[in-house]
N, C-alpha and C positions, 0 to 999 in steps of 0.2 A: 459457195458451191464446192468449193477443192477441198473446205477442213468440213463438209460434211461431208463426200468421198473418201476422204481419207480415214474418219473416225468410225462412218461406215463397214469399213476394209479392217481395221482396228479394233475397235472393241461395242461394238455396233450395240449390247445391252446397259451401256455406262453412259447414254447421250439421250435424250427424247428430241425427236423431232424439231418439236420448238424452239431447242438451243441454236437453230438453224437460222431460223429466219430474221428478218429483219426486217423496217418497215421501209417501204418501197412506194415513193411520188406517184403519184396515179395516173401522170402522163406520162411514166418514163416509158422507153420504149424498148425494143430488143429482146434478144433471146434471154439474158442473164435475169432481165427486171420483170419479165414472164415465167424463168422458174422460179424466183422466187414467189412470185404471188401464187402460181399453183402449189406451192410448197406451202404454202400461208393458208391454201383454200385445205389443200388435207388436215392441217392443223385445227381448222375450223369442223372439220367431220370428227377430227379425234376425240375433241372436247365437245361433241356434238351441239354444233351452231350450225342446225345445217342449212338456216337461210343466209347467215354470213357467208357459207359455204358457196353456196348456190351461185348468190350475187359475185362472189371472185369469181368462180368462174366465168362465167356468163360476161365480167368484166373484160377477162383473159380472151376472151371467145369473137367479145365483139371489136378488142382493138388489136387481134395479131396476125399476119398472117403467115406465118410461123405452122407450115402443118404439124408439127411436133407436136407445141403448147396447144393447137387445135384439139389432138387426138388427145391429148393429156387430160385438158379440160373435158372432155365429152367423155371419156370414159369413169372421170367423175362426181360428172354431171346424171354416167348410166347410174352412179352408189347412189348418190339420193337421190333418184327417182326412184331405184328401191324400196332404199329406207323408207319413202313415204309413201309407197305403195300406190306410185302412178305407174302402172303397168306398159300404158300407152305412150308412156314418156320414155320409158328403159327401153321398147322396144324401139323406138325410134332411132336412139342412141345406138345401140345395141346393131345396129343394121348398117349405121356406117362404115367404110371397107376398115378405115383405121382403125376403128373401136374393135370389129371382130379378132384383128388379128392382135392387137393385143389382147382378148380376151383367151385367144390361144397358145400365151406365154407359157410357160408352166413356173411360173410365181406363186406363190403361198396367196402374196394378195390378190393378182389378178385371179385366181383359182376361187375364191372367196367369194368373189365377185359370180365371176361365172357359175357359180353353183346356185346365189340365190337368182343370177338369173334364168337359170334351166328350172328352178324351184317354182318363182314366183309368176314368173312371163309363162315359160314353156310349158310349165308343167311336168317336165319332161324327171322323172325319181331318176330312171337309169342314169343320164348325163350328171343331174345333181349327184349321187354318188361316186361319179365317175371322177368329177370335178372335186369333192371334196375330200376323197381319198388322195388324190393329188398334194392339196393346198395342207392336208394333214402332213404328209413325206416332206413336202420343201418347208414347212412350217422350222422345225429342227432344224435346219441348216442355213436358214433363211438370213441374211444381211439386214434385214430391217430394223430398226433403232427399239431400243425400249419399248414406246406408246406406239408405235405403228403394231408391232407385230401381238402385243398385249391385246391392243382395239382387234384386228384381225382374228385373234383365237378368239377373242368372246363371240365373236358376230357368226364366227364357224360354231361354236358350241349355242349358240342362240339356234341357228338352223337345226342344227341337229336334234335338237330338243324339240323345235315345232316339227321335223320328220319322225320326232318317236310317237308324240302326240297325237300328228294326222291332222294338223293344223290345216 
């Protein structure tokens, strides 16, 4: 976690994600051997696995109790309910206290997030633009490694396309 802070801090487009991780015992326990498996589970949406995805979480979820990795997990547990267009699932997510207020970070990714879910759940254009003009500003300045912020633009420029569309 400390040389992917620090290369983060450093030169955050010379590293992908996955340089990160490592494989991690399945009963290990704690806060360290929970970020990395959530670190493991984004990795899995990056390269889009998103039932490996799913199940790390869901792993993370059922053995921590750790609100952090909780709220970690659920809010990317909200991405692929998404991505697979279970609306009734994101909104689920989506309603928990932790999950809201990280969706009101103002991150490139979290912004990302909250745009397709004002898109998809809410319905709501006003918000999705509100949101997406957002996650475009921090996108530029944004800390996120290589394939994090690469996957992020595409999924922002995916949206955008289904709002020119009228998807």
């Amino acid at each position: 976690m400390l040389r992917h802070s620090a290369q983060t801090l450093l030169a955050p487009q010379e590293y992908d994600l996955k340089d990160f991780t490592m494989p991690v015992d399945e009963d290990a326990r704690g806060s360290f051997a929970e970020s990395v498996q959530t670190l493991q589970g984004l990795v899995f949406i990056l390269d889009d696995n998103i039932e490996l995805a799913k199940q790390q979480f869901q792993s993370v979820l059922e053995k921590t109790d750790n609100p952090m990795s909780k709220t970690i997990s659920q809010i990317y547990l909200l991405q692929v309910a998404l991505m697979e267009g279970d609306n009734k699932k994101a909104e689920e997510y989506a309603s928990i206290r932790g999950v809201k207020s990280f969706l009101s970070i103002k991150t490139a990714d979290m912004q990302v997030i909250q745009a397709w879910y004002q898109f998809k759940v809410k319905k709501d254009v006003v918000q999705t633009h509100k949101a997406m003009k957002i996650a475009r500003h921090k996108m530029n300045s944004s800390r996120m490694l290589r394939d994090e912020k690469i996957y992020y633009q595409n999924w922002l420029a995916e949206l955008e396309k289904e709002l020119t569309e009228g998807v």
